[in-house]
N, C-alpha and C positions, 0 to 999 in steps of 0.2 A: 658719509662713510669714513668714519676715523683709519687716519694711519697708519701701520707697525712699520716694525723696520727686520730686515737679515741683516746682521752685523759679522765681521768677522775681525777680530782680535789675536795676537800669536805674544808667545812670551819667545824671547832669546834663551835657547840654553846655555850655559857657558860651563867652560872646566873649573871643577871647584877648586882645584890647587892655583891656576894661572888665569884664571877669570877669561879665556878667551870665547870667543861666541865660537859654538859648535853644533849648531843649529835651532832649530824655529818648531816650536810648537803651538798650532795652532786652535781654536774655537769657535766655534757657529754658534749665536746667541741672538737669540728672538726679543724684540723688547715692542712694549706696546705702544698708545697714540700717546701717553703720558711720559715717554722718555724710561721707563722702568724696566728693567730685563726680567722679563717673566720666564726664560725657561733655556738654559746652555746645555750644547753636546761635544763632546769631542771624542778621540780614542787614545787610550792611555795601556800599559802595558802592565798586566793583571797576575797578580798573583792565583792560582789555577786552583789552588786551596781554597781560601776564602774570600775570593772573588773581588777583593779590595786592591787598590790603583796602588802600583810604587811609586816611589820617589819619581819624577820628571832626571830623565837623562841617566836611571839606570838601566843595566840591560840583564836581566839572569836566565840561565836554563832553564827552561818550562813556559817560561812566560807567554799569557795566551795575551793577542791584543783583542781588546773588549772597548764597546760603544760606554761611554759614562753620561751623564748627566744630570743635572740637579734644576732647582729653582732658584728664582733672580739670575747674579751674575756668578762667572767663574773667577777666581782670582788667578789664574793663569789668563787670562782674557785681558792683555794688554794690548793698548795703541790701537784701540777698537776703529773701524770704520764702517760705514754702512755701505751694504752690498746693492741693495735692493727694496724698496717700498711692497707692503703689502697689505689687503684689508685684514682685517680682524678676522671673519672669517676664514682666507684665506693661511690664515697665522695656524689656526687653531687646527686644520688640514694640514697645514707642513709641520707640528709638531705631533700628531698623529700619526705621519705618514716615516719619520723620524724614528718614533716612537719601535715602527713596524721592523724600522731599518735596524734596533738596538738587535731586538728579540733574534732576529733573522742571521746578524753578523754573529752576534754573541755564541748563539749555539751550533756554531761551526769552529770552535776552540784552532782559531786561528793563531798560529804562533807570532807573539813580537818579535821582529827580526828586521836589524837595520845589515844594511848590504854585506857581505852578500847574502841575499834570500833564499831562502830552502821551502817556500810552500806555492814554486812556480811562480811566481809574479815575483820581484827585488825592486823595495821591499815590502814590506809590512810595519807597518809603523802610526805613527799619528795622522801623518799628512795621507797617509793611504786611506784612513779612516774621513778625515774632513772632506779627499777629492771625491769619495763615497757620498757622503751626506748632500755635500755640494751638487750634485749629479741630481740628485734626488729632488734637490728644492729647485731643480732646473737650469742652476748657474754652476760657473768655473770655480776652482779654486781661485782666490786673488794670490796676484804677487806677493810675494814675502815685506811686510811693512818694515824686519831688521835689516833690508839689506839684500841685493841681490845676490853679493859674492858668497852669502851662507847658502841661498839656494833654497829647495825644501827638497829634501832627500823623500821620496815615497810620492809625491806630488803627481798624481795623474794614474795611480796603481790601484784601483777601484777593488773594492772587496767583495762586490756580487755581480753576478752577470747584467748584462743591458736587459733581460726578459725580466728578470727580478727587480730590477730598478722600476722597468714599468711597470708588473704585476702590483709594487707598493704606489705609484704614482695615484694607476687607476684605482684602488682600494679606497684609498686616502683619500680621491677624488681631486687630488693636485690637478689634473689636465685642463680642469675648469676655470682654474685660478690664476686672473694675470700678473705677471711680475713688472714692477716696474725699476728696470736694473740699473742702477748709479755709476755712473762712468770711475773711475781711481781718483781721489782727491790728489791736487796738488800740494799740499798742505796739510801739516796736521792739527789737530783740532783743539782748544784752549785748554787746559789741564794734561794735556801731554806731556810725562816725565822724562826730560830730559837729562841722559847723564853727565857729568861734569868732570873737567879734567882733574879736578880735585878728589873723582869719588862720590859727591852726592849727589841727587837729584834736586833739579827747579821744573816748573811747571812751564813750557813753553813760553809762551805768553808773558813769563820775566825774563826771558832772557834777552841780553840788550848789546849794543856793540863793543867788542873789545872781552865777553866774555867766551872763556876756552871751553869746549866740549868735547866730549868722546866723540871719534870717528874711525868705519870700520877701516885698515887699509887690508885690500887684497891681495897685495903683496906679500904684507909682511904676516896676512894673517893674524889681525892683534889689533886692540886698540889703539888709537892715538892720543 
């Protein structure tokens, strides 16, 4: 029985005037026994019109948060790690059951809304959307890979009730399905882009001693 894997990836948001990280948005991406991302979700804040994702880290009036998702991988889908082992079939049930989860959030024209909240839960957001999906495929949100001091704002604010999560479970026929759940790496994994005190990135895996990198302080709130 070949492999898949549940990956979870987050980009850094950062101020676009002062570059400082202002939080994490995160990704759930499915990939198969061959290493290839077959199929990403996450939740991104939607314009109400025509149904299309803004910009990452804008926030406007109206704005509904909506499940997205494509095929292969997301390019918001950095610093990937693997959550959890799963068969093929059990892959193809958690993105059906995903699938169920888009239809179900989406047409409840929930508003994006980072703190404070106004649609009774604070907030509604990305990470409200992933602890959603998360829930679904039977695991936690993971830690935030940028950093703990950024946190993830929405982290653990589910967007459908526990009855609905199981109503998609059992649909989906998930309850059948075992996961085998990956403990947090110590470590990150070779091709990891590392920012540099100069500004550009190296691939983990070159960096060597005596070279400066970017580090968050929580102090001062700001790179180093």
């Amino acid at each position: 029985m070949s492999q898949w894997t549940v990956r979870y990836g987050e980009l850094v948001i950062r101020d676009p005037l002062f570059g400082v990280p202002i939080g994490i948005h995160g990704v759930l991406t499915i990939y198969n026994a061959s290493g290839v991302a077959v199929r990403w979700f996450d939740g991104q804040a939607t314009d109400p019109v025509t149904l299309l994702p803004r910009p990452i880290g804008s926030q406007f009036t109206g704005e509904l948060l909506n499940i997205h998702t494509g095929v292969g991988s997301s390019p918001l889908a950095r610093n990937e790690r693997i959550v959890a082992n799963i068969s093929e079939d059990g892959a193809n049930k958690l993105i059906d059951a995903l699938f169920r989860a888009k239809t179900e959030i989406n047409a409840q024209n929930i508003p994006y809304q980072l703190p404070p909240g106004s649609w009774g839960r604070e907030p509604t957001n990305s990470n409200s959307a992933l602890s959603t999906l998360f829930k679904i495929a039977g695991l936690e949100l993971p830690d935030s890979i940028g950093g703990a001091a950024l946190g993830q704002t929405g982290r653990g604010n589910t967007l459908l009730s526990d009855s609905a999560i199981d109503g998609i479970r059992a649909a989906s026929q998930l309850n059948t399905i075992p996961l085998d759940i990956k403990p947090p790496p110590r470590c990150f994994v070779a091709g990891t882009p590392i920012d540099m005190a100069d500004g550009t990135k190296k691939p983990i895996e070159e960096i060597v001693v005596g070279d400066e990198v970017m580090a968050f302080d929580p102090l001062a709130a700001q790179g180093l």
